[in-house]
C-alpha positions in Angstrom: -10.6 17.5 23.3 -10.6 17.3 19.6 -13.4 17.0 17.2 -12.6 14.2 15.7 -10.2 11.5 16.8 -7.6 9.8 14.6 -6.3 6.4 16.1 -2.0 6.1 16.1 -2.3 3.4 13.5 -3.1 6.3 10.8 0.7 7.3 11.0 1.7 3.9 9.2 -0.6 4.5 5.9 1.9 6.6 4.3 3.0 3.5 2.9 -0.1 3.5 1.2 -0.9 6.3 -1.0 -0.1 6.9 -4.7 3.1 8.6 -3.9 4.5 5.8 -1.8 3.4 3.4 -4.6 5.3 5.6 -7.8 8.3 6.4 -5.7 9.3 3.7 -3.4 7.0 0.4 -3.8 6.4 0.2 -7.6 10.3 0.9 -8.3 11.4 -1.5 -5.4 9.2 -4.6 -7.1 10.6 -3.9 -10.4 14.3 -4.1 -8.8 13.4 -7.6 -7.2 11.7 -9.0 -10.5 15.0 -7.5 -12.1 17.0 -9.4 -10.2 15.2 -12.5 -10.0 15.7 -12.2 -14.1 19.1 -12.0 -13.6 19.7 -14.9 -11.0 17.5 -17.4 -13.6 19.6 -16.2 -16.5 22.7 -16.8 -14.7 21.9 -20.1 -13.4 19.9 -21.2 -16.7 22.2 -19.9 -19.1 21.7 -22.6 -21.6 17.7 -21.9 -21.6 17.8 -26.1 -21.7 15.1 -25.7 -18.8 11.4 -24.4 -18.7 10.6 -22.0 -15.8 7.7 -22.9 -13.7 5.1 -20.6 -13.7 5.4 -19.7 -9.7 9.2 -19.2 -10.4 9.3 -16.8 -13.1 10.1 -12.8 -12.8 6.3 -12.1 -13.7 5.0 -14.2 -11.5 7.1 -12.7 -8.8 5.9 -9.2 -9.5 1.9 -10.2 -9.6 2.6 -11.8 -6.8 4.6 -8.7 -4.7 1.7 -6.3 -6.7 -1.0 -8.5 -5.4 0.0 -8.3 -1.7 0.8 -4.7 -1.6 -3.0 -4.3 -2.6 -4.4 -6.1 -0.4 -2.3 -4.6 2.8 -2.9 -1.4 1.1 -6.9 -2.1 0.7 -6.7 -3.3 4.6 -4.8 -1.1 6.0 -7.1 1.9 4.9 -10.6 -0.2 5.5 -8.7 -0.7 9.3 -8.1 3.1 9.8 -11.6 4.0 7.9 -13.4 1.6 10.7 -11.1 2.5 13.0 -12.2 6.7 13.0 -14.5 7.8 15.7 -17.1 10.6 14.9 -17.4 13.0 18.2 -20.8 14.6 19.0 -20.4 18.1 17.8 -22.8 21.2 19.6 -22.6 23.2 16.9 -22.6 23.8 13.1 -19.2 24.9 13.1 -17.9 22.0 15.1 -19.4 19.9 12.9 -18.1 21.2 9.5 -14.4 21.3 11.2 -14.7 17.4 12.3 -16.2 16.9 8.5 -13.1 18.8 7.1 -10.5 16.8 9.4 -12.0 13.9 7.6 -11.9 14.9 4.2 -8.1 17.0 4.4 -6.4 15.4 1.1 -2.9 16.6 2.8 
């Protein structure tokens, strides 16, 4: 039996780590605010109307940035309560199950 033991949910947080963020999240937010730009511009063309605060492109990406946070912030406080420490009989055994928690992988 392992050392340490790492629940099945830990195979989702992928989703939330700095490389997920630059390379798929942060670029997919800026593509939805870009084209909720576009779809206002097309539709308010004559810029005769005032956008509503909850409506506008910025809005919409503090909004999207907001969320992500706060799934990422749970998600990782979930699998951080989630780990289970094993009793360990020796010094060795102890220092593996520390380094299984601390891998940066």
């Amino acid at each position: 039996m392992p050392a340490f033991y790492l629940p099945p949910m830990s195979l989702s947080l992928g989703t939330f780590t700095r490389k997920a963020w630059e390379e798929s999240i942060e670029p997919a937010i800026k593509k939805v605010v870009e084209s909720r730009r576009n779809e206002i511009d097309w539709v308010l063309s004559d810029n005769q109307h005032d956008l509503s605060e909850d409506i506008s492109p910025e809005a919409l990406k503090q909004q999207l940035t907001d969320r992500y946070f706060a799934d990422f912030s749970d998600s990782w406080l979930n699998f951080l309560n989630s780990l289970q420490w094993r009793q360990t009989e020796s010094l060795s055994d102890t220092i593996d199950q520390l380094s299984l928690m601390s891998d940066v992988r």
